[in-house]
Each structure stands twice: as C-alpha cells, then as structure tokens.
N, C-alpha and C positions, 0 to 999 in steps of 0.2 A: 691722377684719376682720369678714366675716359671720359669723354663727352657723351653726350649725346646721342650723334650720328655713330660714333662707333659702338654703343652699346644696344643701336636700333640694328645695325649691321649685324654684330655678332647674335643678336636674340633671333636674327631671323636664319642665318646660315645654320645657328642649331634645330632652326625649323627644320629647315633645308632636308638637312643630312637626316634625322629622323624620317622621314617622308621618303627619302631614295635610299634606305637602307636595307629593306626589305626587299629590295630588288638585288641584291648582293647573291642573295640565295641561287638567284636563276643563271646568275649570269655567266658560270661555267657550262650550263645546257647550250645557252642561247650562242655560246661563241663558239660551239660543239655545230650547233647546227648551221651556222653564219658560215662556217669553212667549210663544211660539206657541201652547202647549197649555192655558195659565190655568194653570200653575201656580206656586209663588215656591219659588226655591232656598234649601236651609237648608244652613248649615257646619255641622259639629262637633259636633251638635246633645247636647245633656249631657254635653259635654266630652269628646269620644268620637272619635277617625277616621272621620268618613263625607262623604258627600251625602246630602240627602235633596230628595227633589220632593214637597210637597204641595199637594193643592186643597184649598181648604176650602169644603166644600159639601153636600152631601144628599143623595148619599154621600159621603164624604171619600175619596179618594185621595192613596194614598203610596208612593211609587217610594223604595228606602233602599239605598245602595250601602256595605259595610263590610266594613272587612278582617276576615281568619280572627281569632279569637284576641283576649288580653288584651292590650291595647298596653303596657300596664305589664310585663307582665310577657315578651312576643313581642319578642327581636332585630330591630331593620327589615333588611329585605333591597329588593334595587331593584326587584324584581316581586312583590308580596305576593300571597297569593290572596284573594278578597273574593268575600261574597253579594250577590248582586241578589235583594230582594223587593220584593212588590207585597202592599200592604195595602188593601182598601174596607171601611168601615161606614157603616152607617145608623143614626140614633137615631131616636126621635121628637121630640115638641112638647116631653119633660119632659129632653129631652138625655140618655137614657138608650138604649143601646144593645138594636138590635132584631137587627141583625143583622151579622158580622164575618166577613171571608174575605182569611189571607193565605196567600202561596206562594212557596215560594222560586224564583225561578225559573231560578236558575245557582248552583251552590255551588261553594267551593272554583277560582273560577275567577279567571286568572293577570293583574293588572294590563293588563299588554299586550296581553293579548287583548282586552278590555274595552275599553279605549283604541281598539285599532285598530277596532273592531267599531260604535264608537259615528255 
C-alpha cells in the first residue's frame, strides 16, 4: 500500500495534467508558429500551466500564455481564463540587463476565445 507522500504526489500530478491538458489543443498552432517566427515552444515551464514562445536573442522575446490563478489551489473548469504577455530584454556584453518591457496583453481572457482567435 502507498504511503502517504506518494499518494499526496500522485493526487497532485493528476492535478497537474488536468490543468495542462487543455493546452494540448494549441499546441500544434503554437509550434506552427514557433518555426515560422524563430521561436521554440516551452511546456509547463517551472512546473506551472502555460506555453511559452521564446527567442533567444539581443533582445529576447517571450510570448507566455497562463491560466488565472494558483493551479493548486483553482478547481479546473473546461474554459479557464488565461494572460497573454509579451516580454523583450536587452542586456549587454556582461549579460546584465539594460533594458526590459513586459505587457500584458489580454487578461482574464476565456480559453475558447483564445483557441478560436489563434
């Protein structure tokens, strides 16, 4: 019989995958788009619900899609609401940051709109 910690782990990984499952849907556009534009798709990126699009480059860019809210602690429902931001920096030669500008650029906005919009 498991224990404990393993039956805290598995209740929560089935969290997990619930909550980043829904991102399944996009994720043939998003890697459509990632090669066209130079950039490579990241999953889940620190264990987290999202996509992310980054370039790495001089300036870096990064496109970050994530639902509202603490996934641990947020019921899933079948349309979540989720940010789109947009992150650039710059550093110099010493990889120290010159200059940084993000924005969010839809908040609070409905899975399926997102989806169909893409």
């Amino acid at each position: 019989m498991p224990d404990s910690k393993q039956l805290a782990y598995e209740a929560q990984t089935r969290q997990f995958e619930e909550h980043v499952k829904h991102f399944e849907q996009l994720d043939e556009v998003l890697q459509h788009f990632a090669i066209q534009h130079g950039f490579a798709l990241e999953k889940n990126q620190w264990h987290r619900p999202c996509r992310v699009l980054r370039r790495k480059s001089n300036p870096e860019y990064v496109i970050e899609l994530v639902p509202e809210g603490d996934w641990k602690k947020v019921l899933y429902r079948e349309d979540p609401p989720h940010t789109l931001t947009v992150i650039a920096q710059a550093t110099d030669e010493k990889q120290e940051f010159i200059y940084r500008l993000d924005e969010e650029l839809a908040y609070f906005v409905y899975f399926w709109t997102i989806r169909s919009n893409l």
